[in-house]
N, C-alpha and C positions, 0 to 999 in steps of 0.2 A: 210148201213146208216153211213155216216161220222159224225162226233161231238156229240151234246148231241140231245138225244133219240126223246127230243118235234119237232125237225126238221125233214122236210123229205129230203130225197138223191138231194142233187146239182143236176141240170144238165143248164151244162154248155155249149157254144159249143165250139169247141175246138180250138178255138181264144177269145173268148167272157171272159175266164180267170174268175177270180173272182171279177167281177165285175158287176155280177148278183147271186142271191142267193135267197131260194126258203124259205118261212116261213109256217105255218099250212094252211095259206090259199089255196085254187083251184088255178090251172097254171094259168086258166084263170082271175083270180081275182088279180094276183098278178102285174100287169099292169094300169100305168095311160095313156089316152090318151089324148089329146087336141082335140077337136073337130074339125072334117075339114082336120084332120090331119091321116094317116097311121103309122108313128113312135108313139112307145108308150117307155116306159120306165120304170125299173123296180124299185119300192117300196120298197126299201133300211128298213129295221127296225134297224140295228144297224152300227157302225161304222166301216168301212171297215176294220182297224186292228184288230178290237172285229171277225170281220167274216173269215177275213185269222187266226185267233187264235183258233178261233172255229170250224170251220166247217174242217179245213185241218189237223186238231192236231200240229201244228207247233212243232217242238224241234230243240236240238240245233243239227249241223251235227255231231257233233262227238258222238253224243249217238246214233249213226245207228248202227245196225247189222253191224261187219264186212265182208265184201266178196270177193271173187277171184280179183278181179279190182279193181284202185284206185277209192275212193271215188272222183266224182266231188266238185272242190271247185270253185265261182266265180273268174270269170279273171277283165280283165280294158277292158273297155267298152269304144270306142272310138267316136267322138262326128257323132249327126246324120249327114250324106248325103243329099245333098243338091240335089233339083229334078227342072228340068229347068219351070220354068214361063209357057211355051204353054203346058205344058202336063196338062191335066184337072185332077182333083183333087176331091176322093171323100168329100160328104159333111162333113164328122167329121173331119177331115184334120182341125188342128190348134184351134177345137173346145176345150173351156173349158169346157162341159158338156160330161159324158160319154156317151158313145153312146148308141142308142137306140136298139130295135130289131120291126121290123116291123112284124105283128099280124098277115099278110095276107100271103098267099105260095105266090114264084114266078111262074106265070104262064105265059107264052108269046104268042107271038103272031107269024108269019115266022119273020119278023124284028128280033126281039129280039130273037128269034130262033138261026140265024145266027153270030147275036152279041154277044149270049152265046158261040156258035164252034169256035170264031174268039177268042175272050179270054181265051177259055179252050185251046185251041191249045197251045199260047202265052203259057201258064201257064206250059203245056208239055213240053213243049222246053225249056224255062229256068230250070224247075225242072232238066231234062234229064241233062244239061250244068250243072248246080250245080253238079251232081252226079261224071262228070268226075271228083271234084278237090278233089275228099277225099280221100286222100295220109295221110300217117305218116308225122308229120312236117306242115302240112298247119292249121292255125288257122282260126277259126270259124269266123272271121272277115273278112277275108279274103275271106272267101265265099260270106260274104258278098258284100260286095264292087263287084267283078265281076255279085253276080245277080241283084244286084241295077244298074250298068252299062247296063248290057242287057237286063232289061225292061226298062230303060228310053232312051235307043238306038232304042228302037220297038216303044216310042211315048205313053207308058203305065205310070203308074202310082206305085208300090210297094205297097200295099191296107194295110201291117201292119203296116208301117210307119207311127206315130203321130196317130192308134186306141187306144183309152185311152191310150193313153202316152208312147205308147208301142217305143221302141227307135231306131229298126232296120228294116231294109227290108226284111228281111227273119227269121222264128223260125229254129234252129238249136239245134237240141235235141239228146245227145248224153248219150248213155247209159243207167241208171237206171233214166234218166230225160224221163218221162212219157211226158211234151208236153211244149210251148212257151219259152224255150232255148234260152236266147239272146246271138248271137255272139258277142266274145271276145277276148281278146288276149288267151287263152287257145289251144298250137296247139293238136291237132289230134294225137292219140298214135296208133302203130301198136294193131291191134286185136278189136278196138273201134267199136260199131257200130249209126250211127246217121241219125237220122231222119230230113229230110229238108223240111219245111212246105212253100209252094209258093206262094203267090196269086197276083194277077193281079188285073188293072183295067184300063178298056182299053176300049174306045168308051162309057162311063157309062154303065160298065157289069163285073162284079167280075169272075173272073176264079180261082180255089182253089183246091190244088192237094197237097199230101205230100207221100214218099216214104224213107225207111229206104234203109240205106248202107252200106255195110262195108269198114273197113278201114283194109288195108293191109289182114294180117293171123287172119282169126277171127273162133273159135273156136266151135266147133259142135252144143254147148246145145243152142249158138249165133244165130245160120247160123239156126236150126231149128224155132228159136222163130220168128224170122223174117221171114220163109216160110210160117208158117202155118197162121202167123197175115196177111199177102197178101192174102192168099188162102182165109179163112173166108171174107174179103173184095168183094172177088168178087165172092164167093160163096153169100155172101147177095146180089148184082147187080145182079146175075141170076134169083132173084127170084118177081124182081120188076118189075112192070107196070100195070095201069090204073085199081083202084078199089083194089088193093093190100094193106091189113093192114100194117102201119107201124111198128108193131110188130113183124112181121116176118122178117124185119131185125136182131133185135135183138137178135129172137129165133134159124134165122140160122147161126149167128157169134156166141154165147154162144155153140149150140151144137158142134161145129165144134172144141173150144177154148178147153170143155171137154174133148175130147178124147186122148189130150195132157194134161192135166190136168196143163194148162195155168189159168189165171185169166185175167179178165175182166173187166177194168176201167169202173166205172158206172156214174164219177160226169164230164164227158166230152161228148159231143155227137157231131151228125152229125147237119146239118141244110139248110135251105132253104138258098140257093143263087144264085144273080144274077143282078139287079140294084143294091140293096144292099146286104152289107156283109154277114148281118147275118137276116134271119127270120122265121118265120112258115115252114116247120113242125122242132118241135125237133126230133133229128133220135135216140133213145135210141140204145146202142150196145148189150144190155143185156135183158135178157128172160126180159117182161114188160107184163104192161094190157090195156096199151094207148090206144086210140082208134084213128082215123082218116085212111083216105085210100089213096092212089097217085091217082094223078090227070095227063091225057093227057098234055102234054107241060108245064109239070111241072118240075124245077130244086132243086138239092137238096145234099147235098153232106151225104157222106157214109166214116167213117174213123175211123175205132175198134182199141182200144189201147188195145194189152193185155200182161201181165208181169208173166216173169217165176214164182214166188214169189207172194208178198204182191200187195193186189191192193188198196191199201191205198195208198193217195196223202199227201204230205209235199211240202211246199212254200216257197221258200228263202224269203229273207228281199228284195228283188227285186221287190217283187209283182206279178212275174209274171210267175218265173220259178219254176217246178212242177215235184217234182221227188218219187221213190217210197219210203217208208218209211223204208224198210230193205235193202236197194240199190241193190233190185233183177232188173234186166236187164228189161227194157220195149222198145216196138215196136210197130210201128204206119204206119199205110199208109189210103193215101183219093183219091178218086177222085168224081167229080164234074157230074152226070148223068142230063138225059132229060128222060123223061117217054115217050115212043113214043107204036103206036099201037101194035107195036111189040115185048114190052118189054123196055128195059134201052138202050140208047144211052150213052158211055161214052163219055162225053166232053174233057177231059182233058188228051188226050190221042196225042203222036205224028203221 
């Protein structure tokens, strides 16, 4: 449990940032809807700074634990990218109100089926292409800008761009930054490893994939954290399909995480996507008692953060960027599944 004792555990998804937050009430309860309506929205009780102060333990960076690597400090953040007129645009795009999450699973139809393969793909591919440019010397902006060019070169859309105010096209999460990373001028140090979070949106259909890298000579207890956080990924994808508790995601990332005596980010999860970014089911990564079960033609993404160290989250004055609280090294990968008769379809796959 993160902050003071009367709250229960965050769970966030792992774009949704802090800008949902869980109070004593039931999940279910903690949503208003408008009638007629599928987006709901979450019941805010206190003031966003009160909730990044509280629930993350905020402190200042230089009271972290010292550790083998430079401590990340923010860069210059260069102004947003401009995305052409015909490319469609999800709806919170420019909106002043935070975005919602929609109450219901994505379930589709063949249509939408194929509209999900056609954006998961997109989403592969550029993920794959961000991977080439993580060199010593290249700055995280910089990656930027080339994956903003080739999703709006494919006729897509950048899906983090302008989500509650989020300022770039891509999450780029380097090192003990646990998840939403905005590229900056900050370049890329040999031995670094970083996590580039992708999403798409393309024909009205979110495609959502993230995958950790390394930069140049990156170092064993590095090169292991990021094997075994992939492996537990798709050790949970093996065990999904139709009538499967969402729990046993959970149950099979934590046991897996154990055995390296890894830690287990609990206030970020996976989530339903697909017309929209984020909704039903939340994918817990950790042993839980949820209840709910997959459904046939149902989408949803799967993407376990776990950190050699502390799994406690700390929040820059950015609002958005998310690291560990002893600057131990965290690791993250996602991809985007279909529940199909046979088990999981990965979508997001080249």
């Amino acid at each position: 449990m993160v902050g003071a004792p009367s709250l229960q555990p965050r769970l966030l998804s792992s774009f949704v940032g802090d800008r949902f937050a869980l109070s004593k009430q039931p999940l279910s309860q903690l949503f208003r809807c408008k009638l007629g309506s599928k987006h709901v929205s979450m019941q805010l009780f206190r003031t966003l700074s009160g909730l990044t102060n509280l629930l993350f333990n905020r402190r200042n960076l230089d009271e972290v634990l010292n550790s083998q690597h430079k401590r990340l400090r923010p860069g210059k953040i260069s102004p947003r990218r401009p995305v052409p007129d015909h490319i469609q645009r999800p709806p919170y795009v420019n909106s002043r109100q935070a975005p919602g999450i929609v109450s219901e699973p994505e379930v589709h139809d063949e249509k939408g089926i194929e509209c999900m393969r056609v954006s998961g793909r997109l989403a592969a591919q550029v993920l794959e292409y961000a991977g080439t440019l993580v060199k010593p010397g290249v700055k995280t902006d910089e990656i930027d800008q080339e994956v903003h060019q080739m999703i709006i070169d494919n006729g897509a859309y950048p899906s983090p761009l302008g989500y509650g105010g989020f300022p770039k096209s891509v999450c780029t999460s380097v090192n003990e930054c646990i998840c939403h990373g905005i590229p900056d001028s900050r370049p890329l140090e040999d031995g670094d490893i970083i996590n580039i979070d992708v999403t798409v949106y393309l024909d009205g259909y979110h495609g959502d994939t993230s995958a950790t890298f390394f930069c140049g000579e990156v170092d064993e207890e590095a090169k292991k954290l990021v094997e075994v956080t992939k492996e537990s990924m798709y050790k949970a994808i093996s065990i999904c399909a139709p009538g499967v508790e969402y729990k046993k995601i959970g149950k099979t990332i934590h046991e897996h995480a154990d055995k390296y005596r890894y830690g287990v980010v609990r206030q970020f999860v996976g989530h339903g996507v697909g017309r929209v970014f984020h909704a039903d089911p939340v994918v817990l990564h950790h042993r839980n008692n949820e209840g709910g079960r997959m459904m046939l033609n149902q989408t949803f993404t799967i993407e376990p953060m776990l950190t050699i160290g502390s799994i406690n989250p700390v929040m820059w004055d950015d609002n958005w960027t998310v690291v560990t609280d002893d600057g131990s090294l965290s690791a993250q990968f996602e991809h985007t599944i279909l529940i199909t008769r046979d088990g999981a379809e990965i979508l997001t796959q080249c």
